[in-house]
C-alpha positions as YAML, in Angstrom:
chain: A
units: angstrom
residues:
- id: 1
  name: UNK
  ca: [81.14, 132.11, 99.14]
- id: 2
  name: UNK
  ca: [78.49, 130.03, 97.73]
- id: 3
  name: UNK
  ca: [79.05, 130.90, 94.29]
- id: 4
  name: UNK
  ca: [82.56, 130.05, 94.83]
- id: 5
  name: UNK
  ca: [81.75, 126.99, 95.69]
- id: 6
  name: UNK
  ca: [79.30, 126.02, 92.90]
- id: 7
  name: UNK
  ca: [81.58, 127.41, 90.73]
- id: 8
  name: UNK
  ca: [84.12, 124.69, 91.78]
- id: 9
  name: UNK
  ca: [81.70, 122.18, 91.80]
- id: 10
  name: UNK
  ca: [80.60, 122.88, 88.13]
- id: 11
  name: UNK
  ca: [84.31, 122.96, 87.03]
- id: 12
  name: UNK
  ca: [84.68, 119.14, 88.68]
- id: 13
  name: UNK
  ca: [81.73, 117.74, 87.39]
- id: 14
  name: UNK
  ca: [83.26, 119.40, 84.09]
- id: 15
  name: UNK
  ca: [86.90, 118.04, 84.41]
- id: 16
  name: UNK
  ca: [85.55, 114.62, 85.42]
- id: 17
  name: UNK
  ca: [83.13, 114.04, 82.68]
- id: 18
  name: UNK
  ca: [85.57, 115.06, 80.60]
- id: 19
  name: UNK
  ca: [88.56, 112.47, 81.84]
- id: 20
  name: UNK
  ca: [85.52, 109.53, 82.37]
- id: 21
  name: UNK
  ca: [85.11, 110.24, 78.54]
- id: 22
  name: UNK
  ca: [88.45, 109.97, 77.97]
- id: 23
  name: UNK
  ca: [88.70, 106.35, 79.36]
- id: 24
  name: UNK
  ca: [86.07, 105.47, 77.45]
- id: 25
  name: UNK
  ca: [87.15, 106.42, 74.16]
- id: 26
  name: UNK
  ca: [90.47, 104.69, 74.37]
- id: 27
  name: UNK
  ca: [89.82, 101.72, 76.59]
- id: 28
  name: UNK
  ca: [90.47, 99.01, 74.27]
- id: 29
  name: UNK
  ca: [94.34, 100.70, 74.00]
- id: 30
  name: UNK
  ca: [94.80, 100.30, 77.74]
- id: 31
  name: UNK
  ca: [96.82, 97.53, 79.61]
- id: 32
  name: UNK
  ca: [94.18, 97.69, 82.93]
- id: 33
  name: UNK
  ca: [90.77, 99.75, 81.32]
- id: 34
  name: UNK
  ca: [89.66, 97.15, 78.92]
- id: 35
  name: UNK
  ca: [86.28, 96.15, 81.06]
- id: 36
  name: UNK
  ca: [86.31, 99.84, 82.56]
- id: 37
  name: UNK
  ca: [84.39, 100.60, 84.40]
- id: 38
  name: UNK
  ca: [83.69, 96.79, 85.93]
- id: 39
  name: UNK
  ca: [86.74, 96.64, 88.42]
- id: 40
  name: UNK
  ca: [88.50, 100.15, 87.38]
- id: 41
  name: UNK
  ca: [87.90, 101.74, 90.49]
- id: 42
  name: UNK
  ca: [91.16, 101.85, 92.15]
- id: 43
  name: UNK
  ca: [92.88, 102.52, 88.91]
- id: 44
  name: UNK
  ca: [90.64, 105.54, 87.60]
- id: 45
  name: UNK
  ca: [90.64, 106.62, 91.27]
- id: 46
  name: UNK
  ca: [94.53, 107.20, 90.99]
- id: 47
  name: UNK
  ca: [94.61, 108.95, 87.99]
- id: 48
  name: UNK
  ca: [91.93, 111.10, 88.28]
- id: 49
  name: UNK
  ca: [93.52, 112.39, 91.25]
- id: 50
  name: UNK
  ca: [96.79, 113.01, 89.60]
- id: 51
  name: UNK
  ca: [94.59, 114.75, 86.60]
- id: 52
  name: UNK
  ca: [92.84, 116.83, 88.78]
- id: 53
  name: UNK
  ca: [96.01, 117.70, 90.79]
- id: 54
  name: UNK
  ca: [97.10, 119.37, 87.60]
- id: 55
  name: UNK
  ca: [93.75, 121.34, 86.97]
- id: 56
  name: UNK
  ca: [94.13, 122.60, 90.58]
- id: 57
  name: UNK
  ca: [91.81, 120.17, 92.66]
- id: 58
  name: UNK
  ca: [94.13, 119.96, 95.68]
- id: 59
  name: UNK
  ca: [93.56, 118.13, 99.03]
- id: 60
  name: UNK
  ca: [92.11, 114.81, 97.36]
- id: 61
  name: UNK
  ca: [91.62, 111.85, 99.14]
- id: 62
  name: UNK
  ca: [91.60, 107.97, 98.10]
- id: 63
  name: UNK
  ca: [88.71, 106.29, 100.57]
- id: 64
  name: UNK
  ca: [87.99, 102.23, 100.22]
- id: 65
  name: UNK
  ca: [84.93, 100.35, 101.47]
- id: 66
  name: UNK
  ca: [86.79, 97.09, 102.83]
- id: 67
  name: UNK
  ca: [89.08, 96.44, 105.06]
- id: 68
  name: UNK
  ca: [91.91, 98.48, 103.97]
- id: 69
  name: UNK
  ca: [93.86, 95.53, 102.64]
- id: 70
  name: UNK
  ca: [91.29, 94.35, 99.99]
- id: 71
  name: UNK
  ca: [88.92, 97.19, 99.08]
- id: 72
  name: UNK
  ca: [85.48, 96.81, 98.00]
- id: 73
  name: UNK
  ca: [85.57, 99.64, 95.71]
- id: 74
  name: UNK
  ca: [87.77, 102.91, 96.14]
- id: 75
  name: UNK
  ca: [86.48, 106.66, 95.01]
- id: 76
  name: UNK
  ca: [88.20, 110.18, 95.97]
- id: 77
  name: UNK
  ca: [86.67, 112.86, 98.25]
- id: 78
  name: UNK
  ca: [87.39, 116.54, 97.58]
- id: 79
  name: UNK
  ca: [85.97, 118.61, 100.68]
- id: 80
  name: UNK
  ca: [82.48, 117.34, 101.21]
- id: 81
  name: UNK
  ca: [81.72, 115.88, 97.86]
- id: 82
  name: UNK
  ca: [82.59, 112.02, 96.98]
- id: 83
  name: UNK
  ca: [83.87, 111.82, 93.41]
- id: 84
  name: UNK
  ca: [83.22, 108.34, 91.67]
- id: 85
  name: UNK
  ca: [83.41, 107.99, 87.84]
- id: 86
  name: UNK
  ca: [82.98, 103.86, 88.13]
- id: 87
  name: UNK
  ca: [79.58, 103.77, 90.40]
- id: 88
  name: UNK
  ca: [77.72, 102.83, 87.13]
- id: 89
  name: UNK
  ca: [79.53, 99.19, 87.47]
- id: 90
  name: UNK
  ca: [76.70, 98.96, 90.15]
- id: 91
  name: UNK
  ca: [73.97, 99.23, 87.84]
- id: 92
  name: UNK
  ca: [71.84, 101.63, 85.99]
- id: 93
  name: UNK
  ca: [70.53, 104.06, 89.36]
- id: 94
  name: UNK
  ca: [74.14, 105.28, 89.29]
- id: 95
  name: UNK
  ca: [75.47, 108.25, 87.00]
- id: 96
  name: UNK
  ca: [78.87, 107.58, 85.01]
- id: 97
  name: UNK
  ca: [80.12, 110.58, 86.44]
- id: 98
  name: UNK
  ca: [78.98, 110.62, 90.34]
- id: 99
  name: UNK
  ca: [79.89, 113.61, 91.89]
- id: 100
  name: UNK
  ca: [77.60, 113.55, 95.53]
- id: 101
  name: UNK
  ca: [78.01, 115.21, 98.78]
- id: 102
  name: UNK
  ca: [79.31, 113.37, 101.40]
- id: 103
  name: UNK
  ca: [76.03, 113.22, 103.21]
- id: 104
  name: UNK
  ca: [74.22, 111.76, 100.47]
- id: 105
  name: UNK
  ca: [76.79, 108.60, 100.16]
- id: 106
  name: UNK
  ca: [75.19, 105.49, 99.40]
- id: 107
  name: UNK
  ca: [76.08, 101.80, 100.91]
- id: 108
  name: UNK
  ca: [78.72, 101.73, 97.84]
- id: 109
  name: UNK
  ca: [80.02, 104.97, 99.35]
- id: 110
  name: UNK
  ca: [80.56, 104.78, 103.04]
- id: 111
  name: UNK
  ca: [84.35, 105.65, 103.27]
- id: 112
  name: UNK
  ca: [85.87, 102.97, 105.84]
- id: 113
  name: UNK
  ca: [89.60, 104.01, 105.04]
- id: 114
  name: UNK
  ca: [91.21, 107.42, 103.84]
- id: 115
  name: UNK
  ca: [94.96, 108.00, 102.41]
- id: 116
  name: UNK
  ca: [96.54, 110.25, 100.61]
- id: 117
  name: UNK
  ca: [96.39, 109.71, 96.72]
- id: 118
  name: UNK
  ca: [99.19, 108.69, 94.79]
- id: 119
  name: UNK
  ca: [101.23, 106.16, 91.97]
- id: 120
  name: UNK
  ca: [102.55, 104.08, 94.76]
- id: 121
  name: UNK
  ca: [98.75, 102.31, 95.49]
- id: 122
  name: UNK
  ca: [99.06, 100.22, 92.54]
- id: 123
  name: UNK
  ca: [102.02, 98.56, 93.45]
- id: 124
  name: UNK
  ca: [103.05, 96.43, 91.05]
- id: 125
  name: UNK
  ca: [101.03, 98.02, 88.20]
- id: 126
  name: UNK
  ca: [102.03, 101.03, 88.19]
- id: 127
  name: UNK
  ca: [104.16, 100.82, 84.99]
- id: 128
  name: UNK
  ca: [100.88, 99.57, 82.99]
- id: 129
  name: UNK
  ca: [99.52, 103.04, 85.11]
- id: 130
  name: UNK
  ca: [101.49, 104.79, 83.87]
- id: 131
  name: UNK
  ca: [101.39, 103.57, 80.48]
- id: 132
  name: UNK
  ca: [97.85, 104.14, 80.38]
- id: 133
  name: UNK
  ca: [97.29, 107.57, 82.02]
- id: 134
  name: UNK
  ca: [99.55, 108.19, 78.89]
- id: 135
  name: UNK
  ca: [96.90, 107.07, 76.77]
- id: 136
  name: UNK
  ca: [94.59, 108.65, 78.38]
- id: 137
  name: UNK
  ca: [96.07, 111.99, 77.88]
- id: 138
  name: UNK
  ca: [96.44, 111.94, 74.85]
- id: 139
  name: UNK
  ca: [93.00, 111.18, 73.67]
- id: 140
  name: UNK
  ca: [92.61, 114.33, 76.37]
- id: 141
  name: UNK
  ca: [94.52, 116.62, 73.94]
- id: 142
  name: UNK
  ca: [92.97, 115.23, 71.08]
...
């Protein structure tokens, strides 16, 4: 069971570098990635969800620090590990790619609200979304 599980946890850290490089590469195409990953949280958090839907990750969910309204800053949780490819916005003692157990969360981390992942979070940018999870894809294929 243990190797199960690292082997999971090796193919996240894998699919996530992978899709955090992505965003990088093709930021300055993007409608809402430009300063990514200053304020991208939200917006990464939704579509790496829906990415790693499609590579299997199942059960995801989208946790804020705030007060549900107006997060603070918004990262997934996959079982017991906290998934957060923006945490470097905080500064330099945070990976690009954080991928952290749950007991190891830091103040950034503390989950204060949990919902299921999905398009509908962005509201009223969800066709820029979708427009640049498009992009995004792409430079995944490439």
């Amino acid at each position: 069971m243990k190797g199960m599980y690292l082997n999971k946890y090796v193919e996240l850290k894998q699919v996530c570098t992978k899709f955090r490089f992505a965003i990088e590469k093709c930021k300055n195409y993007t409608f809402l990635f430009k300063g990514f990953p200053g304020g991208c949280c939200r917006d990464t958090s939704i579509l790496l969800n829906e990415f790693l839907k499609d590579k299997g990750f199942e059960g995801i969910e989208y946790c804020s620090k705030g007060n549900g309204q107006w997060p603070s800053h918004v990262l997934l949780e996959y079982k017991d590990t906290i998934i957060d490819l923006t945490a470097d916005q905080f500064g330099r003692d945070f990976a690009s790619v954080l991928i952290l157990p749950k007991q190891k969360a830091t103040a950034y981390h503390i989950v204060q609200v949990r919902r299921k992942c999905g398009f509908y979070i962005a509201g009223t940018d969800v066709t820029c979304l979708l427009k640049d999870y498009d992009v995004i894809l792409k430079e995944l294929v490439d």
